[in-house]
C-alpha positions as a printed NumPy array, in Angstrom:
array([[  7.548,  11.988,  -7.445],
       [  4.148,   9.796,  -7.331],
       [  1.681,  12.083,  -6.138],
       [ -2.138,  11.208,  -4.873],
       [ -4.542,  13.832,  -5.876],
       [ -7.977,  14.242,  -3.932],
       [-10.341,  16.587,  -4.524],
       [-13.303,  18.62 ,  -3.072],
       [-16.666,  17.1  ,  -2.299],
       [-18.504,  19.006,  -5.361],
       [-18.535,  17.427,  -8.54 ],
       [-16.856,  20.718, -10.216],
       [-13.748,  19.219,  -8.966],
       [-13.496,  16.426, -11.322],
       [-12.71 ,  19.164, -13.848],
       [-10.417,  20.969, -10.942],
       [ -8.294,  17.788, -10.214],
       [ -7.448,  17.104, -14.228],
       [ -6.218,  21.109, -14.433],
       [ -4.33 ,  20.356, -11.341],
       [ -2.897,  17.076, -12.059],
       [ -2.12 ,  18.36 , -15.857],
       [ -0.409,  21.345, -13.845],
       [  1.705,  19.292, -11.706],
       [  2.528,  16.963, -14.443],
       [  4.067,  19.759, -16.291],
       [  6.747,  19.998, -12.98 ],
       [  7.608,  16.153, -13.9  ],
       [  4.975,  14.579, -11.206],
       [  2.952,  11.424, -12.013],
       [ -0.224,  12.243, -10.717],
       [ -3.257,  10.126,  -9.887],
       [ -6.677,  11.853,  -9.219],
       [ -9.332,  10.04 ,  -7.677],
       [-12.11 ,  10.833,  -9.436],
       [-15.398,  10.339,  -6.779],
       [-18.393,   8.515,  -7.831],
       [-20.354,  11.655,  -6.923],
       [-18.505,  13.662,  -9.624],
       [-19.588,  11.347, -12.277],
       [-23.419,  10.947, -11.284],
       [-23.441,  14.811, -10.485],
       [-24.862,  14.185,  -7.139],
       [-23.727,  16.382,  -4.164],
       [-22.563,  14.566,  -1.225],
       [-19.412,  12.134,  -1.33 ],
       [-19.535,   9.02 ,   0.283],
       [-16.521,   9.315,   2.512],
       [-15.661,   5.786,   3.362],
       [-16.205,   4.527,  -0.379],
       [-13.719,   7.267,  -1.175],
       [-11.404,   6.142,   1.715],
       [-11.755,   2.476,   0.372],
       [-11.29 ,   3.962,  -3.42 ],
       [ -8.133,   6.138,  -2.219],
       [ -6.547,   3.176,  -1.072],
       [ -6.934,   0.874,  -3.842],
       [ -5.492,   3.61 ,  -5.692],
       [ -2.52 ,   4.092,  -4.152],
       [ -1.382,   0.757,  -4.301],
       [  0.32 ,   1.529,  -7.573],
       [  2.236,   4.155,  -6.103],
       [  5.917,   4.746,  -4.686],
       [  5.893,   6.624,  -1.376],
       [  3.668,   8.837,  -3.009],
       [  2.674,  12.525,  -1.666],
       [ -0.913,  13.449,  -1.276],
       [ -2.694,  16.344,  -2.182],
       [ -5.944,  17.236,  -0.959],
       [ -8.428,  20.04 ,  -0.949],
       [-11.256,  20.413,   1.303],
       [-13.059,  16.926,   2.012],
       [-10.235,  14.881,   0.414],
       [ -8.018,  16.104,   3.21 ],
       [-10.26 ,  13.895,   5.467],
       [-10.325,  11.123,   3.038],
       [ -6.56 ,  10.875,   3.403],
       [ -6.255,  11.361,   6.477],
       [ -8.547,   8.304,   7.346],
       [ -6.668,   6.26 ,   4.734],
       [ -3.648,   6.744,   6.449],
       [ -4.852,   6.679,   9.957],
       [ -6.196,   3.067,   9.424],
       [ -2.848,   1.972,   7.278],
       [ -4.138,   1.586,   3.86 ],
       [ -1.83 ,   4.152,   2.158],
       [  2.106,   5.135,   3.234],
       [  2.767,   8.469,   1.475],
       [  5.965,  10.235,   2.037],
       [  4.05 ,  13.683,   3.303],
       [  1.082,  15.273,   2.364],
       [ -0.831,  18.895,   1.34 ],
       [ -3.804,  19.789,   2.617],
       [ -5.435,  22.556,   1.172],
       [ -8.964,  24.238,   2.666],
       [ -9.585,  22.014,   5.136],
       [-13.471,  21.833,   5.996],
       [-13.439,  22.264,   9.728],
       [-17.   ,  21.513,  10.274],
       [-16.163,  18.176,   8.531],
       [-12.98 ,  17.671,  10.624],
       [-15.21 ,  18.747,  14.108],
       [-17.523,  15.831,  12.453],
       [-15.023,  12.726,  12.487],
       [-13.042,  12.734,  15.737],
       [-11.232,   9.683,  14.077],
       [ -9.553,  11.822,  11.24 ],
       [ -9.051,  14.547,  14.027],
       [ -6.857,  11.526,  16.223],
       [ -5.351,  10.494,  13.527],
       [ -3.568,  14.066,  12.645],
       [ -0.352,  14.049,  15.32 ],
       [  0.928,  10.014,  13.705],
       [  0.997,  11.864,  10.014],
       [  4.21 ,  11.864,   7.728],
       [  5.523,  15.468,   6.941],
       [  2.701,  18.025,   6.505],
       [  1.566,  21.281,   5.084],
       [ -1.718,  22.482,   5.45 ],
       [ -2.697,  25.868,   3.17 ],
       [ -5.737,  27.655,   4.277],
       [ -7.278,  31.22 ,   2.517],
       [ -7.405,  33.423,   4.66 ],
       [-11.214,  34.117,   4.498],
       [-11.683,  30.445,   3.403],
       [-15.571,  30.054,   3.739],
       [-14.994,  26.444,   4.879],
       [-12.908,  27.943,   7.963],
       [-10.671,  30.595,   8.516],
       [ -7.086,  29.951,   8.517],
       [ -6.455,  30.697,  11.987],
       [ -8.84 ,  28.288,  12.566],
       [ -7.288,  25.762,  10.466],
       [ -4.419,  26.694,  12.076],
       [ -5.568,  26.294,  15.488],
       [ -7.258,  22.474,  14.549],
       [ -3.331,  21.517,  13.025],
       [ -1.564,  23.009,  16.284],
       [ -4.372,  21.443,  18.4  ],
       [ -3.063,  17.877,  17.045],
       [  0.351,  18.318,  15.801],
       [  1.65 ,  16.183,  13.434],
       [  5.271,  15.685,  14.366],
       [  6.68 ,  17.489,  11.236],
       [  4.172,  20.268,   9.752],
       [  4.427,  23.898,   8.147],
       [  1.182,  26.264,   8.01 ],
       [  0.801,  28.856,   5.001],
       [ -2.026,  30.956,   5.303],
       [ -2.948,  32.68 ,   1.743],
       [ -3.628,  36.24 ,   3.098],
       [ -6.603,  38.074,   1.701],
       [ -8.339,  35.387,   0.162],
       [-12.157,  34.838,   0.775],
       [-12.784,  32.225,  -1.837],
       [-12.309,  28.003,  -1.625],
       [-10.518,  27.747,  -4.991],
       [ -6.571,  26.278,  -4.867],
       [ -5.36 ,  26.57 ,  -8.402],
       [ -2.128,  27.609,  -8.486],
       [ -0.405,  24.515,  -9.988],
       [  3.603,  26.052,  -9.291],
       [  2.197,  26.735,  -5.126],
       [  1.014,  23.271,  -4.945],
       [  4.066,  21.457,  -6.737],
       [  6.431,  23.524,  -4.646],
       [  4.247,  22.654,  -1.587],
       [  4.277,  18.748,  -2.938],
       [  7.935,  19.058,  -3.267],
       [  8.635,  19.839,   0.416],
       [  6.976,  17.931,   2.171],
       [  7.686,  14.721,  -0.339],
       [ 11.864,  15.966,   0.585],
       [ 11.751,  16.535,   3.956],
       [ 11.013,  12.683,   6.12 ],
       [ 10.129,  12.693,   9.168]])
């Protein structure tokens, strides 16, 4: 399975999305990180619609491909696929931002027209608690969507490679 990888706004997650794509890899994925121009000037803010525009490009090489995204690259693809530039066959979003998503009412409409989803929130996620993120997915339901809140978890990190290929895997088998 093709998989689109897309990371978290900081540029520590240029490291983070090679462990994770190495990690799925390992499960037989191809995997394609975006790496953002932020994370390789070190600067701190991403430049969403470059990133949208960069996402899309990227995928072109891709075959129904899943994405998986943490934190601001959950709003990256879900703008790319709002406005049509990439097709995947699901996605996972992992520590979604909510102040970002309360920020851009057009990812927000776009969430109920996505492919097969499942969103994975910490529980304590400092970016928004999961029954928050929970209550933003059920607030806009995608037609096909599953909700796995990491209980007693206070931290913004998603590493565990075998979570997020199992994650990958059900969504990418299970069309809407």
């Amino acid at each position: 399975m093709d998989i689109l990888l897309l990371g978290g706004q900081t540029p520590r997650h240029l490291e983070w999305s090679h462990q994770i794509a190495d990690g799925l890899s390992a499960f037989g994925h191809r995997v394609v990180p975006l790496e953002y121009a932020n994370w390789l000037d070190q600067t701190a803010v991403t430049d969403v619609e470059s990133e949208v525009t960069a996402a899309t490009k990227l995928a072109e090489g891709l075959t129904s491909p899943v994405i998986v995204a943490k934190s601001i690259g959950t709003v990256i693809a879900t703008l790319a696929i709002g406005r049509g530039g990439i097709r995947p066959s699901g996605e996972v979003f992992m520590g979604m931002p909510l102040a970002m998503w309360q920020q851009s009412p057009e990812a927000t409409g776009y969430l109920p027209g996505l492919p097969p989803l499942t969103a994975v929130q910490n529980e304590h996620d400092p970016v928004g608690e999961a029954s928050d993120a929970l209550g933003l997915v059920t607030g806009h339901t995608p037609g096909t969507w599953w909700f796995e809140t990491i209980p007693g978890v206070a931290t913004h990190d998603y590493v565990d490679a075998p979570a997020i290929a199992r994650w990958a895997d059900h969504c990418g088998h299970n069309p809407a």
